[in-house]
N, C-alpha and C positions, 0 to 999 in steps of 0.2 A: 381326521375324525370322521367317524361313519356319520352317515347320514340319514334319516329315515322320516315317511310322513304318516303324523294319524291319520286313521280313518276316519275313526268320527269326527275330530276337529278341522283334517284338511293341514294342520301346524306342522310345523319343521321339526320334529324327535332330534337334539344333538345328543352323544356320546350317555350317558345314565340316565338320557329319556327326560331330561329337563327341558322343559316349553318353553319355544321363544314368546315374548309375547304379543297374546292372544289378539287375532284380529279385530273389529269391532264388525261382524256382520252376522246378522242372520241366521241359526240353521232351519231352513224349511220343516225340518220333521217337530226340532221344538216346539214352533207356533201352531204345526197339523195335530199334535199330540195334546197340546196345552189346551186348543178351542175347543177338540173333544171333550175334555174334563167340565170346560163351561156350562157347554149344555148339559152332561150330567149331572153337573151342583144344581141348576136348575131344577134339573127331575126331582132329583131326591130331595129338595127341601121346599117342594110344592105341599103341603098337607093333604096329605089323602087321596095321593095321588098314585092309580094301580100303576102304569108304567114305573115308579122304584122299584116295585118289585123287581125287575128283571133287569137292573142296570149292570155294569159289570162287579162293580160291588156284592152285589147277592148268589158271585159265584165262586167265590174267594177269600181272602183276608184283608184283601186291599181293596183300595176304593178309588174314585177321581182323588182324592186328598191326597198322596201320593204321588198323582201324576201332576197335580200343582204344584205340590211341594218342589219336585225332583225338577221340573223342568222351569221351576224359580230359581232354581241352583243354578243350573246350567246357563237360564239368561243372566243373575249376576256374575258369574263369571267373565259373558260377554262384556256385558257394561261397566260394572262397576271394576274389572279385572283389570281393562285397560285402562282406566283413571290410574289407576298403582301403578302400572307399567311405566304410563308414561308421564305421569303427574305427580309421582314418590305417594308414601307412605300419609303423610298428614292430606294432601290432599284428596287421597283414595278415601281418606276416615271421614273428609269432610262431604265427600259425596253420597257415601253409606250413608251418612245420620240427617242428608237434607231429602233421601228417599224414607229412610224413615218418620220423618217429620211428614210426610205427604202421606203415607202410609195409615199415621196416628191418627189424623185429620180424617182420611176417608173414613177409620174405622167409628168416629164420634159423631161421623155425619150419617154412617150405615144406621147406628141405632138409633137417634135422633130419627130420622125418618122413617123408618119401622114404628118405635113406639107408637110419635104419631100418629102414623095412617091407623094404627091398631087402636088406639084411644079415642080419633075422630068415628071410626066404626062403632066402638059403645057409646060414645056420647049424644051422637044424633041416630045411632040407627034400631034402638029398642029391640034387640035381638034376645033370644033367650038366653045365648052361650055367651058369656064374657071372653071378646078377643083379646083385651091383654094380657088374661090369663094363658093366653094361646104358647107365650112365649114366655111362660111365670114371671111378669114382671111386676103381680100386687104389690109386694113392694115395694118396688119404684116407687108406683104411685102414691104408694101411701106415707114413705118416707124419702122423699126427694133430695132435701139438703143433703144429707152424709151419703146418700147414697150415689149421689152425681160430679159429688169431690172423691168418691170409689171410682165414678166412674171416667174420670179426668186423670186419675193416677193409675188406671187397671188393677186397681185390688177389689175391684166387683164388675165384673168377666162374666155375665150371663151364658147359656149353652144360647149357640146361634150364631152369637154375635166372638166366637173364640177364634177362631180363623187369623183372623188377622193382628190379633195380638199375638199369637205363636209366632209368625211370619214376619215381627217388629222385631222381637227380641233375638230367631236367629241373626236378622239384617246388623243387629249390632254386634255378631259375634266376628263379621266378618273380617276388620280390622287386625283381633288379633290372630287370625286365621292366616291370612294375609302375612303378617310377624313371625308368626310361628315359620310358613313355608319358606321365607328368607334364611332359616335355620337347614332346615331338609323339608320337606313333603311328609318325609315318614314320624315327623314331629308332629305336622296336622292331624295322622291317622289315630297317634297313640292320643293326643287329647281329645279330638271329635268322640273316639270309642268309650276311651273313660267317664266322659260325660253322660255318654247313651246310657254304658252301664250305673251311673250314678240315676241316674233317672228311672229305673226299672225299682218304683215303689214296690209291688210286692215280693220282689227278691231280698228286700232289705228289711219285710217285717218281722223275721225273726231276732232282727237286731234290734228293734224296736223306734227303727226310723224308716220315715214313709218315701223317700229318696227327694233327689234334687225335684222341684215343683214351686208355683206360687199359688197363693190363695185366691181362688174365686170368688167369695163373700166374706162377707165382715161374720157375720152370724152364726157360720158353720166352717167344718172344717176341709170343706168342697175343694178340690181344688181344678187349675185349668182343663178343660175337657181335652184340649191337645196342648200337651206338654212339651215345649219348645226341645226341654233338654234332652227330651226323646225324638222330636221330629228331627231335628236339626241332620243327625247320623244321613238320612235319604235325599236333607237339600244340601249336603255337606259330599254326596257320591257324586249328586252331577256336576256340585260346582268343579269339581276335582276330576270327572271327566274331563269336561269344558276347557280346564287351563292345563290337561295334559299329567296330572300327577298320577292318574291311577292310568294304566295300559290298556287297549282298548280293545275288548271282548274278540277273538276269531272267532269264525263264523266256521264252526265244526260240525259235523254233523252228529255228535254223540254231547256235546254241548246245547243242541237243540231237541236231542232229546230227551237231557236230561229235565231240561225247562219244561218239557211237556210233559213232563212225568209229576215236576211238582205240583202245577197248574194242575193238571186231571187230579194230583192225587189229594188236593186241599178240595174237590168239589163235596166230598161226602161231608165235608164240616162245615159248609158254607149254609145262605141262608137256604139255597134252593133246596141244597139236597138234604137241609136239615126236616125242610117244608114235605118233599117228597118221596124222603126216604123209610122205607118201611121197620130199618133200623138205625137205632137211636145211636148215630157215632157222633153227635154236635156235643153234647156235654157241657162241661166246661169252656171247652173252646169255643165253644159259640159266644158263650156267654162274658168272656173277656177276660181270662186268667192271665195269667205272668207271661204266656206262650202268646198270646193274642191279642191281648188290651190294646184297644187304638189308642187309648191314652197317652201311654208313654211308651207307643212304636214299638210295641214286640219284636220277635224277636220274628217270628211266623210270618208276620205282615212283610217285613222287608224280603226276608226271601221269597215269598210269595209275588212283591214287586218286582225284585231282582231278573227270577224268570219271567215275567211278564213283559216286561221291560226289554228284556234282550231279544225274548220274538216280536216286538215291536219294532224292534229295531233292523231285524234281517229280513223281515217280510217287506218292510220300505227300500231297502237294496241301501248301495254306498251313497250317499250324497244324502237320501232320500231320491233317488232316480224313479223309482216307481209312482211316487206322490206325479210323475208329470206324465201325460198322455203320450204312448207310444204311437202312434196314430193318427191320421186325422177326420176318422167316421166318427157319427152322430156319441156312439158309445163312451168312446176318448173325450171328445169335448165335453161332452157330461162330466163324467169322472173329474176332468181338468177344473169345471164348474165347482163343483163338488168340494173340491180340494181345495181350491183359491177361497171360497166362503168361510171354509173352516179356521182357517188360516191366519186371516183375516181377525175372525175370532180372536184365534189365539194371541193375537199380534196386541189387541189391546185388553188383555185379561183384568187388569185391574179394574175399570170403569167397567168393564162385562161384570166380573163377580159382582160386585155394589150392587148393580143394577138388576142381576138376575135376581140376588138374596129379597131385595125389597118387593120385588113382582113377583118372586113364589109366595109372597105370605097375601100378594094382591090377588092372584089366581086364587088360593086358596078360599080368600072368602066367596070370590066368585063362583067357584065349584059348588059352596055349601050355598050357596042362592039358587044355583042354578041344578043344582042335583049333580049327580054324579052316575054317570051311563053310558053308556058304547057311543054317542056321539059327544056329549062334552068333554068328557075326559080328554079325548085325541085333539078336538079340534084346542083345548086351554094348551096345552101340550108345544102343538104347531103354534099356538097366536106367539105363543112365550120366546118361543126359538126364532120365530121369525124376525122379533122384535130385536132376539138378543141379536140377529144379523143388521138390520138398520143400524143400533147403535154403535154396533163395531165399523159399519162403515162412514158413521158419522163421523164419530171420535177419530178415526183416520184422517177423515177429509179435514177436520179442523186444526188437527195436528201437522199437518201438510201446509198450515199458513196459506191460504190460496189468496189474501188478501195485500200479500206481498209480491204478486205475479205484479209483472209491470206491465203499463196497458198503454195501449196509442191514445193520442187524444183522442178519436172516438169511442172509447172505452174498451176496445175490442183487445184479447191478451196479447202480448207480444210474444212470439214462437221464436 
């Protein structure tokens, strides 16, 4: 039986490309690619904040959401892929649903302390502008009982606060994903796909159904601002990277330039070139049609990812070999600096994201106290990113149990 190893994964390929399974470690470029996104979610949902203008977002179709999503894939693959492997089926399901239980929990605790701090702000701070309107949550406030049993069952999904309910609902698709690929892989492909396409509301209004989705509010007929059954398709590529079912991109050079050609040639409809360009090619597509909708993950945005994604992936080399310093001058150590923070980040994305969502909406009031001009803008910017570095190395260090190092009777650790 031939024998072959991926690239991206490092795994064993036997005979039809079926994956032994998946190790449980780490890939470098994941966590380097995933922390990036952190601090981008940051930027972009600071209010009023001129650096989103220029994030990678404002030059494309895709955004950081994307690159959380996809390389959510890929880390469950890692984690939860080996529980199945080597823990069978029920107990892979029961690992999927006790992350998603932690998942639901941070996301009731996201809004919860949002509100909050936004209600503590009008209540004692006599402002002209109503900050919990900041995030339409009148509301809320004004009807709390049915609307906090919405919000206990997610059938009242505020924009802001949707992230992490798209991100629950894929986590429970995993299981029968998982079932399906005990059959073929190529089972995976044909449901994941059907689904996507089930999800593409305006392709289905001339039938006069709005596609697969769930309701946002009781009140209206809103629904989720990211549509699981559309995201799913991009955290459904890397998990399927990840465990080896789909083959793993060569690094051609007409293949890189085909990616470049997408990339340059999606700039004229993006936000920049819609900003700068003296003709009018954004249109519709700016604006979120069938081709484009972040909603329900168009069709545009993925391949837009796709190419992004793949020179992402060759400019980092095999392993990710270039994320490490070739070197050992001032310039490398930098770099290797650089890298290892980012990393880092990405290593604990979940308490990052929480943590950033709630301090852009705390920067934000800050900025409108404090004005907004060539020195605050940059320095809220740096304080925000800085911070989100502390907490990534906190939450590391606590997660490292250091309080189980064992120690000589003088308290000193034991090496």
């Amino acid at each position: 039986m031939s024998v072959t190893v991926d690239a991206l994964t490092g795994r064993r390929l036997h005979g039809a490309g079926v994956a032994q399974p998946a190790a449980r470690t780490r890939d470098p470029r994941l966590d380097f690619y995933r922390g990036i996104a952190m601090f981008i979610i940051f930027i972009a949902h600071t209010p009023g904040n001129a650096f989103s203008s220029w994030i990678p977002a404002r030059w494309g179709f895709s955004d950081a959401t994307e690159i959380f999503v996809f390389c959510s894939g890929m880390a469950s693959a890692i984690a939860f892929g080996a529980v199945f492997d080597r823990a069978g089926w029920a107990l892979g399901a029961v690992r999927v649903g006790f992350r998603v239980w932690q998942v639901y929990w941070a996301h009731i605790g996201l809004f919860v302390a949002c509100a909050t701090f936004l209600a503590a702000v009008d209540h004692w701070g006599g402002f002209d502008k109503e900050y919990i309107g900041t995030l339409n949550l009148w509301r809320f406030m004004e009807e709390p009982g049915p609307l906090l049993v919405g919000l206990m069952t997610l059938t009242y999904v505020p924009n802001y606060f949707d992230i992490l309910p798209m991100y629950m609902v894929i986590l429970v698709m995993i299981p029968g994903v998982m079932a399906l690929a005990r059959v073929h892989p190529a089972a995976v492909a044909v449901a994941v796909v059907a689904v996507w396409l089930g999800a593409q509301g305006t392709w289905w209004e001339a039938a006069g159904w709005s596609g697969l989705s769930f309701p946002a509010e009781p009140w209206s007929d809103r629904q989720w601002f990211f549509n699981p059954f559309g995201w799913q398709l991009v955290f459904f590529t890397g998990f399927a990277l990840m465990r080896g079912w789909l083959p793993t991109p060569p690094v051609r050079v007409w293949l890189i330039a085909l990616a470049i050609v997408v990339v340059v040639a999606a700039l004229p409809y993006s936000s920049v070139g819609y900003r700068y360009s003296s003709i009018d090619l954004g249109g519709q597509v700016v604006s979120g049609d069938g081709l484009s909708s972040k909603t329900d993950f168009a069709i545009l945005r993925y391949v837009h990812f796709l190419a992004l994604a793949y020179l992402a992936w060759v400019v980092v080399g095999p392993g990710g070999r270039r994320l490490q310093p070739m070197d050992d001058g001032a310039a490398a150590r930098a770099w290797g600096g650089l890298v290892a923070v980012i990393t880092k980040v990405g290593q604990q994305s979940l308490a990052v994201f929480l943590f950033s969502m709630f301090w852009a909406r705390v920067t934000g009031f800050g900025l409108d106290i404090a004005g907004r001009d060539a020195v605050t803008v940059p320095l809220a910017n740096i304080l925000g990113c800085a911070l989100i570095v502390l907490l990534a190395y906190g939450v590391g260090w606590v997660k490292s149990q250091p309080w189980r190092v064992p120690r000589d009777k003088g308290g000193s650790a034991v090496r």
